[in-house]
C-alpha positions as CSV (number, residue, x, y, z in Angstrom):
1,X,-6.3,50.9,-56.2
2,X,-5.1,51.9,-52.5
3,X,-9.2,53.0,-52.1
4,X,-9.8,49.7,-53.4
5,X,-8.0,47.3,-51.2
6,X,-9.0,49.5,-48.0
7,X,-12.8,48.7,-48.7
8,X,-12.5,45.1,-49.4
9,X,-10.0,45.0,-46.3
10,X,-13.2,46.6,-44.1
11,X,-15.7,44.3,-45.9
12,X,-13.5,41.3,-44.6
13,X,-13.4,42.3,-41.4
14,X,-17.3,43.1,-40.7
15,X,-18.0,39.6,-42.5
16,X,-15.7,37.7,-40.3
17,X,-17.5,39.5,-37.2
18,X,-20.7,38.7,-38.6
19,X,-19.8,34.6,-39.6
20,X,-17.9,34.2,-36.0
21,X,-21.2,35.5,-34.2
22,X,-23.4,33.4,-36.1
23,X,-20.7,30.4,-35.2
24,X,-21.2,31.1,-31.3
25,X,-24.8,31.6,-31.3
26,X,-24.7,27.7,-32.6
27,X,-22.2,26.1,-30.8
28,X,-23.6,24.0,-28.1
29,X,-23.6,25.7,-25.0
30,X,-23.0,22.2,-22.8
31,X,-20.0,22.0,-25.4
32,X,-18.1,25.0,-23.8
33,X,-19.0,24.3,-20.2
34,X,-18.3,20.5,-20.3
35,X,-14.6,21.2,-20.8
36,X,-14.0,21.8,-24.5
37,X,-13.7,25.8,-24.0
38,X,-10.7,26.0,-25.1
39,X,-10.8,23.7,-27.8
40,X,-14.2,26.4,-29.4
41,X,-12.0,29.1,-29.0
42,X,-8.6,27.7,-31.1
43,X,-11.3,26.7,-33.5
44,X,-12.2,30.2,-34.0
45,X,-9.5,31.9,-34.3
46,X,-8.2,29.3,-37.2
47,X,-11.5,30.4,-38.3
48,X,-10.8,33.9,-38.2
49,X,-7.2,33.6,-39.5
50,X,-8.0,31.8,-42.6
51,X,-10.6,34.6,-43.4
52,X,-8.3,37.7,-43.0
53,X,-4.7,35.9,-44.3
54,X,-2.6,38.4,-46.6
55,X,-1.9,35.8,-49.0
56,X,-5.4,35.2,-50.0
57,X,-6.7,38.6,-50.2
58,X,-3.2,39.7,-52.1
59,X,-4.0,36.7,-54.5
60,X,-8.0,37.7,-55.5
61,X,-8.3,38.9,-58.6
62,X,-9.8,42.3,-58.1
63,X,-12.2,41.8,-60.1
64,X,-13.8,38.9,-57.5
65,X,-15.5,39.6,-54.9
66,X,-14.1,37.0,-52.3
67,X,-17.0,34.7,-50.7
68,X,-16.6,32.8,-47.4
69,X,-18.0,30.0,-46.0
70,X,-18.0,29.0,-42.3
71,X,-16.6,25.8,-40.6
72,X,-18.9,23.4,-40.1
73,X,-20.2,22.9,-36.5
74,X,-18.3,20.6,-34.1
75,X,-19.7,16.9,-34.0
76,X,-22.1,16.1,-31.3
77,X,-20.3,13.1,-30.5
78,X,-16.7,14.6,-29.7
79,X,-15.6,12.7,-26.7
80,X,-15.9,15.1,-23.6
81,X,-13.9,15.0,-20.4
82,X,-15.8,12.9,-18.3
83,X,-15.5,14.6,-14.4
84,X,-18.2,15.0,-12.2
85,X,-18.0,17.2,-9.5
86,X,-19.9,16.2,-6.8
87,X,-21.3,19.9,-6.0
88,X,-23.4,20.2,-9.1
89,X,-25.4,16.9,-8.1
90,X,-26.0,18.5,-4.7
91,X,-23.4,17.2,-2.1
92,X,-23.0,19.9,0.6
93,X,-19.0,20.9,0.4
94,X,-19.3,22.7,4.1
95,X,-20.5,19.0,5.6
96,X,-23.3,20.8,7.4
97,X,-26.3,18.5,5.5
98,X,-26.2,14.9,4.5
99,X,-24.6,14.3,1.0
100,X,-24.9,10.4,0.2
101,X,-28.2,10.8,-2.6
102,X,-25.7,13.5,-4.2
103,X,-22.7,10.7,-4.3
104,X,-24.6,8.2,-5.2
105,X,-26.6,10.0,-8.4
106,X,-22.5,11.2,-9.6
107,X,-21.1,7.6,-9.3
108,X,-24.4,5.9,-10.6
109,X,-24.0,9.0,-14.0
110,X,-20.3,8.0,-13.8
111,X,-20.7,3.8,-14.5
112,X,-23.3,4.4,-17.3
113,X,-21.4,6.6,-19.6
114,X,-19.9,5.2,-23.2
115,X,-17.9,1.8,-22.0
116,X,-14.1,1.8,-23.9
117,X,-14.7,-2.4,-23.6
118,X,-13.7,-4.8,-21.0
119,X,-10.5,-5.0,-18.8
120,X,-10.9,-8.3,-17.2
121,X,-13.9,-11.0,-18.7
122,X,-16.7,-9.0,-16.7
123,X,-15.3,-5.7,-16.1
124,X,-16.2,-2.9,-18.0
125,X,-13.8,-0.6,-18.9
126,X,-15.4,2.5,-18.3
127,X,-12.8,4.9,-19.4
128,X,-11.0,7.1,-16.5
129,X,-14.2,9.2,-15.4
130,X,-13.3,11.1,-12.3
131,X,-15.7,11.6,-9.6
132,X,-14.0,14.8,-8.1
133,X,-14.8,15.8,-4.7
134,X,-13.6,19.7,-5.1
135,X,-11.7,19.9,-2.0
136,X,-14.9,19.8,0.1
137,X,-15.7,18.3,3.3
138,X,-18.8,15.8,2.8
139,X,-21.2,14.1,5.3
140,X,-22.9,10.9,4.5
141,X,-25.1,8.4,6.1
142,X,-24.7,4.9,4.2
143,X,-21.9,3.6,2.4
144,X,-20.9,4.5,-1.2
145,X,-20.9,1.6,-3.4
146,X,-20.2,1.1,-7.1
147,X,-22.2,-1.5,-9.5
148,X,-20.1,-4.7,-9.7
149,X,-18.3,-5.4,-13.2
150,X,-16.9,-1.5,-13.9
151,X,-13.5,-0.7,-14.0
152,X,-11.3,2.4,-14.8
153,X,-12.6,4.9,-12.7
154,X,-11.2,7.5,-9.7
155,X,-13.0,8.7,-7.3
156,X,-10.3,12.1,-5.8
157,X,-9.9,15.4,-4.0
158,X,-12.0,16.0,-0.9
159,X,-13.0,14.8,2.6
160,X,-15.9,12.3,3.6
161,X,-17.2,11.3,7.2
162,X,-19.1,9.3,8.4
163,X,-22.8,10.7,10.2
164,X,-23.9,9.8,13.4
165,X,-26.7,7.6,11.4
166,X,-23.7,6.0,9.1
167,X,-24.5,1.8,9.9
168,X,-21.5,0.5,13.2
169,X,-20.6,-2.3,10.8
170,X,-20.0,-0.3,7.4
171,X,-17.9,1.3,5.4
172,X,-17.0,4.7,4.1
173,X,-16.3,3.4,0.6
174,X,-17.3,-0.2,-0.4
175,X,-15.8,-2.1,-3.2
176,X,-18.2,-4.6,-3.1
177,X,-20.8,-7.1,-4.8
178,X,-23.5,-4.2,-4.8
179,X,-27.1,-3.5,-4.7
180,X,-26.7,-4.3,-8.1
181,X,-25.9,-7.8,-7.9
182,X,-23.0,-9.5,-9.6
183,X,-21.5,-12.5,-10.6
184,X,-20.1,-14.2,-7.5
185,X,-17.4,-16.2,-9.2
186,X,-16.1,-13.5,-11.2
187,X,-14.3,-10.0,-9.8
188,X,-16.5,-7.4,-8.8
189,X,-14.1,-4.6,-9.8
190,X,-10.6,-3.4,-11.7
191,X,-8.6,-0.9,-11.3
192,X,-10.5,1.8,-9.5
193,X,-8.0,4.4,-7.8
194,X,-9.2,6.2,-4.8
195,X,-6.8,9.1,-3.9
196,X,-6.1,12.3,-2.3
197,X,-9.3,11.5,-0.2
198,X,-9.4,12.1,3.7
199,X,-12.1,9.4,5.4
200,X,-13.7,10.0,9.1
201,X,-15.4,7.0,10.3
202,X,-16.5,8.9,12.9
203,X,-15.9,5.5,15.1
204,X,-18.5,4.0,13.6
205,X,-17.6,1.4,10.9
206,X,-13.9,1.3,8.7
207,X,-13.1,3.1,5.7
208,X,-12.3,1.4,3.1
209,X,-13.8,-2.0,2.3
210,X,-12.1,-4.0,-1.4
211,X,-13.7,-7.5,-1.8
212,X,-12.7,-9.9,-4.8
213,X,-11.4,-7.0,-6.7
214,X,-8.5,-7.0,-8.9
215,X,-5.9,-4.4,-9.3
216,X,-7.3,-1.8,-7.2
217,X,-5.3,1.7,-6.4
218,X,-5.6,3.6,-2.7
219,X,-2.9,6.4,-3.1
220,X,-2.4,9.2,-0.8
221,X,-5.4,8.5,1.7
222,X,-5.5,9.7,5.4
223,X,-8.1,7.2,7.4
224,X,-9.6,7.6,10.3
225,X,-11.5,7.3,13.8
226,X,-12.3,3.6,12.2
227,X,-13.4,0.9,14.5
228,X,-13.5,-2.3,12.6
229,X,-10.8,-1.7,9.5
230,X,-9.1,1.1,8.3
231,X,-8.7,-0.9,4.9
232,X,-9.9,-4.5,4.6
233,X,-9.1,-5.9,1.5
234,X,-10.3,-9.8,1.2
235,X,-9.9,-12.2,-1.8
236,X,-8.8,-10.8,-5.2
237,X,-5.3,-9.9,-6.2
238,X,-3.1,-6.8,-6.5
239,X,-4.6,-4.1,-4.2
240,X,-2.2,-1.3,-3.8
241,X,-1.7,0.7,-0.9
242,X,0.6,3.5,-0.6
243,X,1.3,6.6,0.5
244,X,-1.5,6.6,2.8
245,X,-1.8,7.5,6.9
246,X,-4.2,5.1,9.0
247,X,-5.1,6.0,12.3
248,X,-7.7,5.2,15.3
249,X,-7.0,8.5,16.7
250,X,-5.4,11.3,15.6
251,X,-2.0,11.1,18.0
252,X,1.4,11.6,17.5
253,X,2.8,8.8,19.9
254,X,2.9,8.7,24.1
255,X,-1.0,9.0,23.7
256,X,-2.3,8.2,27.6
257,X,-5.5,6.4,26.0
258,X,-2.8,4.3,23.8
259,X,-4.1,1.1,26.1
260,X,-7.6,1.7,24.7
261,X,-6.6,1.8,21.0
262,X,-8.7,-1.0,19.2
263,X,-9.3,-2.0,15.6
264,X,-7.1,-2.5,12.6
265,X,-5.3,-0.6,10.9
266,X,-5.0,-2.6,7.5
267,X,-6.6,-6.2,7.2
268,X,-5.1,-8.0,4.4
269,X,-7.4,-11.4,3.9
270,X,-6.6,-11.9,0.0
271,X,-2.6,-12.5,-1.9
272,X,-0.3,-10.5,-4.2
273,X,-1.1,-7.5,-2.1
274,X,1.2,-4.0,-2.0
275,X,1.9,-1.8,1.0
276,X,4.2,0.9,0.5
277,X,5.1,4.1,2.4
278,X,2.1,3.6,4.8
279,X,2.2,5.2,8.2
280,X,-0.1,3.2,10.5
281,X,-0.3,5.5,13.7
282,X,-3.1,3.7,15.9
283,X,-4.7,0.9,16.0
284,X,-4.2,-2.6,18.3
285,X,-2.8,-4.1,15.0
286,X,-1.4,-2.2,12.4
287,X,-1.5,-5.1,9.5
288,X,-3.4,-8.3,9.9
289,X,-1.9,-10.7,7.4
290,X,-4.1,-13.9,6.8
291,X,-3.3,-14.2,2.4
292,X,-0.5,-14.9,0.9
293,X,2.2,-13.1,-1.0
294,X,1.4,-9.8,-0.1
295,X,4.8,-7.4,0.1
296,X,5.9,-4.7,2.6
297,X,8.2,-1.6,2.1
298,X,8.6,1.4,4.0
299,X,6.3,1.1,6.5
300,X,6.1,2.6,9.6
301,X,4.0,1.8,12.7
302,X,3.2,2.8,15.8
303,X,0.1,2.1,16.9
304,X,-0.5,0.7,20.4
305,X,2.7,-1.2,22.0
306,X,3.8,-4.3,22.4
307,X,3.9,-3.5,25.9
308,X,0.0,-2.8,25.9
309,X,-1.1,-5.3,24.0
310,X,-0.6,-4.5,20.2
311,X,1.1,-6.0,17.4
312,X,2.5,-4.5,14.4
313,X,2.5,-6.9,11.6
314,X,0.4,-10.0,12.9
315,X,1.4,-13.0,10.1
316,X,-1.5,-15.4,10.9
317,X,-1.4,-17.7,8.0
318,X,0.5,-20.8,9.4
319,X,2.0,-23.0,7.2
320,X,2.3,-20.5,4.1
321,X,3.5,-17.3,5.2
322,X,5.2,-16.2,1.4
323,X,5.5,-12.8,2.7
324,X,8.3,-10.3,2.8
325,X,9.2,-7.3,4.7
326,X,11.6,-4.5,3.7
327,X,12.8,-1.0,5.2
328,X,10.2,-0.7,7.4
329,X,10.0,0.6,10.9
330,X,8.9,-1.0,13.8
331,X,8.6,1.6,16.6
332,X,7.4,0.3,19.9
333,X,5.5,-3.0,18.5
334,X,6.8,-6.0,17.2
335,X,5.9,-8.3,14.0
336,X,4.2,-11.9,15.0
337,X,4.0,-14.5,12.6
338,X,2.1,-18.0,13.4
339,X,3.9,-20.9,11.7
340,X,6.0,-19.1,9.7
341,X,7.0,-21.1,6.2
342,X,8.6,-18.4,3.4
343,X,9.3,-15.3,5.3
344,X,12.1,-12.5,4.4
345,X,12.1,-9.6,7.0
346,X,15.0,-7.3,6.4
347,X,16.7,-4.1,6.0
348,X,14.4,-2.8,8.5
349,X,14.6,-0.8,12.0
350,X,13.3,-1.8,15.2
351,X,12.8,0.6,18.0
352,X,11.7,0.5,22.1
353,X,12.4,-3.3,22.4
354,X,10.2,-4.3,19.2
355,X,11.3,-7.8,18.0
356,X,10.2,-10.5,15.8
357,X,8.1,-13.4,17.5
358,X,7.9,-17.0,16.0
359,X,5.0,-18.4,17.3
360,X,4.3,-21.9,17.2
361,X,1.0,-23.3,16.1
362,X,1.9,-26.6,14.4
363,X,5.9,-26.4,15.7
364,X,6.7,-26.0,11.8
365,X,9.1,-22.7,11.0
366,X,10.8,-23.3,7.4
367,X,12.3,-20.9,5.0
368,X,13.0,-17.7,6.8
369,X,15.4,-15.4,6.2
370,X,15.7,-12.6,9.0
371,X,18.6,-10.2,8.4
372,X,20.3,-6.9,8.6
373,X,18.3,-5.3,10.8
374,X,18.6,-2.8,13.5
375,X,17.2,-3.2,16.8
376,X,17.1,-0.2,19.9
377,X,15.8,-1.3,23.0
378,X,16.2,-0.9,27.1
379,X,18.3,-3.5,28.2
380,X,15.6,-5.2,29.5
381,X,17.1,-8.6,28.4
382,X,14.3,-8.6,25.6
383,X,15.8,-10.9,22.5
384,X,15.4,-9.2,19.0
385,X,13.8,-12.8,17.7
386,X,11.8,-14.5,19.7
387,X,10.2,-17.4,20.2
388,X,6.8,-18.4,21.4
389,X,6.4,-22.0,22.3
390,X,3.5,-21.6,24.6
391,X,1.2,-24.1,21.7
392,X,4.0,-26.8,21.7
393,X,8.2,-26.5,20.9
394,X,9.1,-26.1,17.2
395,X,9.9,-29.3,15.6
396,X,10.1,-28.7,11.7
397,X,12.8,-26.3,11.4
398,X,15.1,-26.2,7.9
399,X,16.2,-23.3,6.1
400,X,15.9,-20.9,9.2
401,X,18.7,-18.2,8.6
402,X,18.9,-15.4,11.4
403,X,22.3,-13.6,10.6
404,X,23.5,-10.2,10.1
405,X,21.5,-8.3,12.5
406,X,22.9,-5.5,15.1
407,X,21.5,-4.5,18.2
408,X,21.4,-2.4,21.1
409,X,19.9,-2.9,24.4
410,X,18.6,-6.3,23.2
411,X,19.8,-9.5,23.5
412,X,21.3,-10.8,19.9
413,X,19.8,-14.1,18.3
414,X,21.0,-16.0,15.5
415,X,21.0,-19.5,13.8
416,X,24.6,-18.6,13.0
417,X,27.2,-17.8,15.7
418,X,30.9,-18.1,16.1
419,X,32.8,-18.1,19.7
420,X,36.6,-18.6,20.4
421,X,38.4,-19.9,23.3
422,X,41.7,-20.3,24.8
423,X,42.8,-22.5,27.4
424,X,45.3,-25.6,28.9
425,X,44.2,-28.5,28.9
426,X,42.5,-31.8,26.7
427,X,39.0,-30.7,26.6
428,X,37.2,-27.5,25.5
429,X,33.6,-26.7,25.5
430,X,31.9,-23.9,23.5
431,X,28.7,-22.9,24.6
432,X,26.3,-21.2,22.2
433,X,23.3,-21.0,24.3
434,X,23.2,-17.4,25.1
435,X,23.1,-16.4,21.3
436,X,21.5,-19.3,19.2
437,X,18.0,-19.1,18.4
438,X,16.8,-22.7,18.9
439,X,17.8,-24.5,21.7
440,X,19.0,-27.8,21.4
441,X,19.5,-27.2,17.8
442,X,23.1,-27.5,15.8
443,X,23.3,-28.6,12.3
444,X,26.3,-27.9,11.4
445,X,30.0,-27.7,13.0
446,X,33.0,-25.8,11.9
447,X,36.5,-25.2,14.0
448,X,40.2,-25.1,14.0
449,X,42.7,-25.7,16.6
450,X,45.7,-23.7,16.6
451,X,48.3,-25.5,19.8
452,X,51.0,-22.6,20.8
453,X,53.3,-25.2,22.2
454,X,55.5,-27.8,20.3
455,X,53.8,-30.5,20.3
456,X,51.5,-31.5,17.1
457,X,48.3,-33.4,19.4
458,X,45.7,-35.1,17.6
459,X,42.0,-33.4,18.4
460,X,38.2,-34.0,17.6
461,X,35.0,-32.7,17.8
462,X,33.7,-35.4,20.4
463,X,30.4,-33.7,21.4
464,X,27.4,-31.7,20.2
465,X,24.5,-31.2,22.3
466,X,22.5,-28.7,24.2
467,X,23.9,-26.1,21.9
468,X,27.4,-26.7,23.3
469,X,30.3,-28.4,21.4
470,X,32.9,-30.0,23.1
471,X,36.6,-30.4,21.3
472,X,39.6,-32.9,23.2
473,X,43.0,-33.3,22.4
474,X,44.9,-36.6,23.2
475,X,47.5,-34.3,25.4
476,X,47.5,-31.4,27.3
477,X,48.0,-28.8,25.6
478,X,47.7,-24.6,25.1
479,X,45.9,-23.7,22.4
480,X,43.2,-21.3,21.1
481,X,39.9,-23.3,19.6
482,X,38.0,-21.7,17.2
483,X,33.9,-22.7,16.5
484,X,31.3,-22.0,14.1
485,X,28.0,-23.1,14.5
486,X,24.8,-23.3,12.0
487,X,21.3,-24.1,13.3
488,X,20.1,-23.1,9.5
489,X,20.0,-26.3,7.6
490,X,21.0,-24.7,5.1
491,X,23.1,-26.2,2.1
């Protein structure tokens, strides 16, 4: 019986070799090295296992000789990993030869596989293929552009520059109504991510171009050596922007060319925009503003000075600003806004006499809140909000609240300010001039006289103009007056 149970145990074993040869020699070669490797192998070893289990062969009659079938082969239409790797369409990963025709041929394979539907109404959803750069370091000579009306798809992992043919006016990657064509009053694209990517403009052209896309993703991005825009992003909604460096040149601050410094760093021209834990380290602006709603945290430039000529945040949407910005960092240049109407700036640090300016356009500042923050500067008398009148005085001012903020080496400025004085006498003046923000400006009066001598004298507020009150008794008298002001408008 022993004899018996060795044999059929050998017979099992050369069959099983035999049946799981003949399974490789049909499996689908593509199958294995289009990501599913692993998948064929724990196939095969269930295979093998239910072949050569102890419980089967213990339960064959002896009498039986035990027959075996094979699994059938795996369908040809089992969804595959969808990644193409730029390399095996030709791009050059050394950067020594041009490798646009080899992008272009993995993003135009990319947008024609199996569509999962539509995200948006004319936006396919295409399904999360990856175009994977490899960690190489690609040359290319005309933009890369996507079809219009594809959505869900990454491009990741590598470096791309520009070529000293790329066109002055372009850009490195360019989410834009296409060579395809496209539906003009519809969105060109959704959610495509572009991350972990390094871009070289090579000074000629910016690096990232998003127009009238919707929900697009640029995470973990480190642009450079543009000329026009590091990022422009114009009409659409929800562009996210995070993580990312942006740069002119590649400095780390007290660069002697830093009066040169040109271009922008990010050019917001479209609403409900994102810009998070970006480092914007030269450029003349860092972030050109003209859409509204867009939402700042964490950022920190310095790109060229105030002192030279740059801006850090320019707000030039007058009239309907509905922007805020939080924990950021202002180091060496200052935020600008035009007509501000809706603005929160807070929680933020401002370093080497960087201050807000309010600049008149239309004399019309409403709904601004600018408060605990931290300004550094000089002490060269520079104010930490400032206005610019140069267009005309501000006229339209409510709901202006500029409170809470410290400072050192800069002159405070506030819409809310409280002095004390004491004195002898019938008349005291309180003069708010060096601290309030508008001049000429106070809505609101608040004091309390407290008379140290005997007497109980009747007092008033008799006078408020020129950003002085003036306070009288009917008697001579010493007291300490206590004022608090409010230029807000605020109820």
């Amino acid at each position: 019986m022993a004899t018996r149970s060795l044999v059929l145990t050998l017979f099992l074993g050369m069959a099983c070799s035999i049946v799981i040869g003949s399974y490789e020699e049909i499996l689908p070669p593509r199958t294995i090295y289009s990501g599913n490797y692993h998948e064929a192998i724990r196939r095969l070893q269930s295979f093998k296992t239910s072949l050569t289990r102890h419980d089967s062969i213990a339960s064959a009659p002896s009498s039986i000789s035990p027959s075996f079938s094979p699994s059938p082969s795996p369908s040809p239409d089992v969804d595959k990993p969808r990644v193409y790797s730029v390399t095996s369409y030709g791009a050059d990963p050394t950067g020594n030869s041009d490798s646009t025709e080899a992008f272009l041929e993995a993003i135009a394979d990319a947008v024609k596989g199996p569509s999962k539907g539509y995200l948006i109404q004319g936006i396919r959803d295409l399904g999360g293929p990856q175009i994977n750069l490899e960690g190489g370091n690609y040359l290319i000579s005309q933009s890369l552009k996507l079809p219009s009306g594809v959505g869900n798809l990454m491009i990741h992992g590598g470096t791309i520059r520009a070529s000293d043919s790329f066109p002055s006016d372009g850009y490195l990657i360019d989410l834009s109504t296409s060579f395809n064509g496209g539906d003009k009053s519809s969105y060109n694209f959704e959610f495509i991510t572009l991350k972990d990517l390094l871009l070289d403009s090579s000074f000629r052209g910016g690096g990232i171009s998003v127009i009238n896309s919707l929900r697009i993703n640029i995470d973990n991005c480190y642009i450079t050596h543009f000329t026009t825009n590091g990022i422009l992003v114009q009409s659409g909604h929800e562009t996210y922007i995070r993580n990312t460096f942006l740069g002119q040149h590649i400095t780390a601050g007290g660069d002697k060319h830093e009066r040169d410094f040109s271009g922008t760093g990010i050019n917001l021209q479209g609403n409900d925009n994102v810009v998070t834990d970006v480092v914007i380290f030269s450029a003349e602006v860092g972030i050109m503003v003209t859409g509204e709603a867009n939402s700042f945290s964490g950022v920190h430039c310095y790109n060229k000075a105030t002192g030279f000529g740059g801006t850090g945040i320019y707000l030039k949407l007058p009239g309907l600003t509905q922007t805020w910005i939080v924990n950021s960092y202002m180091d060496f240049t200052s935020i600008v806004a035009e007509d501000p109407v809706q603005l929160h700036i807070s929680s933020s640090f401002f370093l080497g006499d960087a201050n807000i300016v309010l600049k008149s356009k239309n004399g019309v500042v409403n709904g601004v809140n600018i408060v605990d923050n931290m300004f550094s500067g000089s002490n060269h008398g520079v104010e930490i909000v400032q206005l610019d009148q140069s267009n005309g005085p501000f006229q339209q001012i409510d709901q202006v609240i500029v409170d809470r903020n410290i400072a050192r080496g800069m002159n405070i400025k506030a819409t809310v300010a409280k002095k004390s004085m004491q004195g002898n006498g019938t008349s005291w003046t309180v003069d708010f001039n060096n601290v309030l923000l508008f001049p000429n400006l106070i809505k609101n009066v608040q004091y309390s006289l407290s008379s140290t001598g005997s007497t109980f004298p009747n007092h008033a507020l008799r006078n408020v103009s020129e950003n002085r009150v003036v306070i009288e008794t009917n008697e001579a008298v010493d007291a300490n007056v206590f004022v608090t002001v409010d230029q807000s408008g605020a109820s």
